[in-house]
MIDOVO-409323 format. One record per residue (C-alpha): residue number from 1; x, y, z; residue in one letter. Coordinates in Angstrom, 1 decimal. Last residue first. Layout:
! MIDOVO-409323
<pt num="NUM" u="X" v="Y" w="Z" residu="A"/>
...
! end
This chain:
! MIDOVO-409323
<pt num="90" u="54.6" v="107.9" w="-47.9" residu="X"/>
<pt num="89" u="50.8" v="107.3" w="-49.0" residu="X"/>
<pt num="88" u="48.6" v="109.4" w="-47.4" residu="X"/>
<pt num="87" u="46.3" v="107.6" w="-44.9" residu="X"/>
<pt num="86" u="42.9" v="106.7" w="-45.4" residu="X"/>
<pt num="85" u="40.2" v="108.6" w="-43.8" residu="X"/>
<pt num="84" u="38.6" v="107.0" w="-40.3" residu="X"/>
<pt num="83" u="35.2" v="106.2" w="-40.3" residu="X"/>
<pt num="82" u="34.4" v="106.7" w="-43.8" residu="X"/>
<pt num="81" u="31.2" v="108.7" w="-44.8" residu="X"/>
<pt num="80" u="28.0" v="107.5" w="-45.7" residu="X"/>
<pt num="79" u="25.6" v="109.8" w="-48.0" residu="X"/>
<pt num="78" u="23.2" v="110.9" w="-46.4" residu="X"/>
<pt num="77" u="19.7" v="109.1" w="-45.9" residu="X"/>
<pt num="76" u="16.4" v="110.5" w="-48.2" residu="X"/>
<pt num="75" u="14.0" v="112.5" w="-45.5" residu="X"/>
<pt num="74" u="10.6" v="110.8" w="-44.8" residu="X"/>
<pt num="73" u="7.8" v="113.0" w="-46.3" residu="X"/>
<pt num="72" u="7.4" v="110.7" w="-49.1" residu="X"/>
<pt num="71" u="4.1" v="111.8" w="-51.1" residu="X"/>
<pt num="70" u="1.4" v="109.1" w="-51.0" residu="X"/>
<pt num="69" u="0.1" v="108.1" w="-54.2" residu="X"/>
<pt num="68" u="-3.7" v="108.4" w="-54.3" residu="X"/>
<pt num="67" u="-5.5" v="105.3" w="-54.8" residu="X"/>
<pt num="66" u="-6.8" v="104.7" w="-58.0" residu="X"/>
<pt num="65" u="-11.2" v="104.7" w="-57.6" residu="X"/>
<pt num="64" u="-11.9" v="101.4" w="-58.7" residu="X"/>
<pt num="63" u="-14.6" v="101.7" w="-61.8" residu="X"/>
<pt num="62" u="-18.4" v="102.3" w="-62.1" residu="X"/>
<pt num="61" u="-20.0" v="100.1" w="-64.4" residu="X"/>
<pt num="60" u="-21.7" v="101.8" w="-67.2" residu="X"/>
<pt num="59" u="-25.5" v="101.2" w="-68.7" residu="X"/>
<pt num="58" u="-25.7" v="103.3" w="-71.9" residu="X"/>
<pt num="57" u="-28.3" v="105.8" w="-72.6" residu="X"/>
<pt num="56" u="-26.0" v="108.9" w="-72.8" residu="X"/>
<pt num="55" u="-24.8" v="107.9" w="-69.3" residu="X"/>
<pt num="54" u="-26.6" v="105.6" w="-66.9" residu="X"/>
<pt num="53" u="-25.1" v="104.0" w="-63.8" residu="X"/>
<pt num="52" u="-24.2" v="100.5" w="-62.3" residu="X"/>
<pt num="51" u="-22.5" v="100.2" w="-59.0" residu="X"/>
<pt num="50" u="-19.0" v="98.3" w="-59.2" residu="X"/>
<pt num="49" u="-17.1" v="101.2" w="-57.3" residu="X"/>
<pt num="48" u="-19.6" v="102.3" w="-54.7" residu="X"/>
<pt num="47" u="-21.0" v="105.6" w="-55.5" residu="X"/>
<pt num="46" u="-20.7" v="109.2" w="-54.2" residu="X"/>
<pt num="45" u="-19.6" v="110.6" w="-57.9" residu="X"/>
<pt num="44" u="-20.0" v="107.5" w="-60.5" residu="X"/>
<pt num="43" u="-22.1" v="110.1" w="-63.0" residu="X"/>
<pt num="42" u="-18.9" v="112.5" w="-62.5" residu="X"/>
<pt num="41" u="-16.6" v="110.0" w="-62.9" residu="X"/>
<pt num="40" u="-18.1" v="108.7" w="-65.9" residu="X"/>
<pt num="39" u="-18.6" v="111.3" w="-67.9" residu="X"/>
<pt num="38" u="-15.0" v="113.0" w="-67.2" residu="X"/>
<pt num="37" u="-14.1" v="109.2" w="-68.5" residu="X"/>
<pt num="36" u="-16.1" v="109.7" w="-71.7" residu="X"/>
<pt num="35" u="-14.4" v="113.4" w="-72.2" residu="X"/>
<pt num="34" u="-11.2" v="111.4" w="-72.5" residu="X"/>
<pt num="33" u="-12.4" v="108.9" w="-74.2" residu="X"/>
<pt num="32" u="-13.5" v="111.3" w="-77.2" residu="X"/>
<pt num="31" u="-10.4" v="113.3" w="-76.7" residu="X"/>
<pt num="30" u="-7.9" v="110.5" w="-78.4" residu="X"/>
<pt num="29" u="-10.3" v="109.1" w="-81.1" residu="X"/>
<pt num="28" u="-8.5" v="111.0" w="-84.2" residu="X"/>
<pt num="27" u="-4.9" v="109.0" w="-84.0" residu="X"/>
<pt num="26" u="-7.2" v="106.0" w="-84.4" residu="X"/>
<pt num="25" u="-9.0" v="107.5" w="-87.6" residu="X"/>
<pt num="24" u="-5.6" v="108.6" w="-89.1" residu="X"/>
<pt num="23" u="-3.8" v="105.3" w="-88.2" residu="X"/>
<pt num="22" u="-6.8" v="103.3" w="-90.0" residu="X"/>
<pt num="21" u="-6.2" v="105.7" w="-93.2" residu="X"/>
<pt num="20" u="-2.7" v="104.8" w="-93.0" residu="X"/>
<pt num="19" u="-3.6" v="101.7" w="-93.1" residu="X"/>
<pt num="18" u="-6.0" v="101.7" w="-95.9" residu="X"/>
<pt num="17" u="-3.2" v="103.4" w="-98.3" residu="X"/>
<pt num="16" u="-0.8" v="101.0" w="-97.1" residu="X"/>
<pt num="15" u="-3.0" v="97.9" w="-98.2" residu="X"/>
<pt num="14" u="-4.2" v="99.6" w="-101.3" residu="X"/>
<pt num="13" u="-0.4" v="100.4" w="-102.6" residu="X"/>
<pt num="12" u="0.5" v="97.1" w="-101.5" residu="X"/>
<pt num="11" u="-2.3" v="95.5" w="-103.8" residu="X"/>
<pt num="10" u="-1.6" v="97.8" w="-106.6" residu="X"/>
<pt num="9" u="2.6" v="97.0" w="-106.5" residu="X"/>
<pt num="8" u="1.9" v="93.5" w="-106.4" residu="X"/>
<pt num="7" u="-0.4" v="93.2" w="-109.6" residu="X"/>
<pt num="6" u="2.3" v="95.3" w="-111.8" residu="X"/>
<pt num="5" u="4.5" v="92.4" w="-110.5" residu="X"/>
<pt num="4" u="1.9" v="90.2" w="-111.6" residu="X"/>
<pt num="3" u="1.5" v="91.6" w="-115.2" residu="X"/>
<pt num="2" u="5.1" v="92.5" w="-116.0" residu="X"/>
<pt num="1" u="6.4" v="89.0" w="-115.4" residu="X"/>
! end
């Protein structure tokens, strides 16, 4: 009994050690893509979305440009009020 539950403890302490390594190296690729798209959408400046340009020697598509989301100039409705207020009770 001592040998495979001696077993199961190594293997989970490898699997958790090599996750949180994973975590650490994902948690690590956050400005990279960041500074990729500035790439992009300066390379893709003037172009059709689809075109095909070069950056650092790869071949990129250019995407969509988002549409700009219109700010609501129309005023928000008051609150209703009654018609006729409801009369004290007696």
């Amino acid at each position: 009994m001592k040998k495979p539950l001696t077993t199961l403890f190594a293997l989970t302490f490898v699997l958790l050690f090599g996750l949180v390594n994973v975590a650490s190296a994902m948690k690590h690729e956050g400005p990279a893509a960041k500074a990729d798209a500035k790439a992009i959408a300066k390379a893709c400046k003037g172009k059709k979305a689809g075109d095909v340009v070069t950056i650092d020697g790869k071949e990129v598509t250019c995407p969509e440009k988002k549409a700009m989301k219109k700010k609501s100039t129309e005023k928000k409705a008051a609150p209703a009020t009654p018609a006729t207020p409801a009369q004290p009770a007696k």
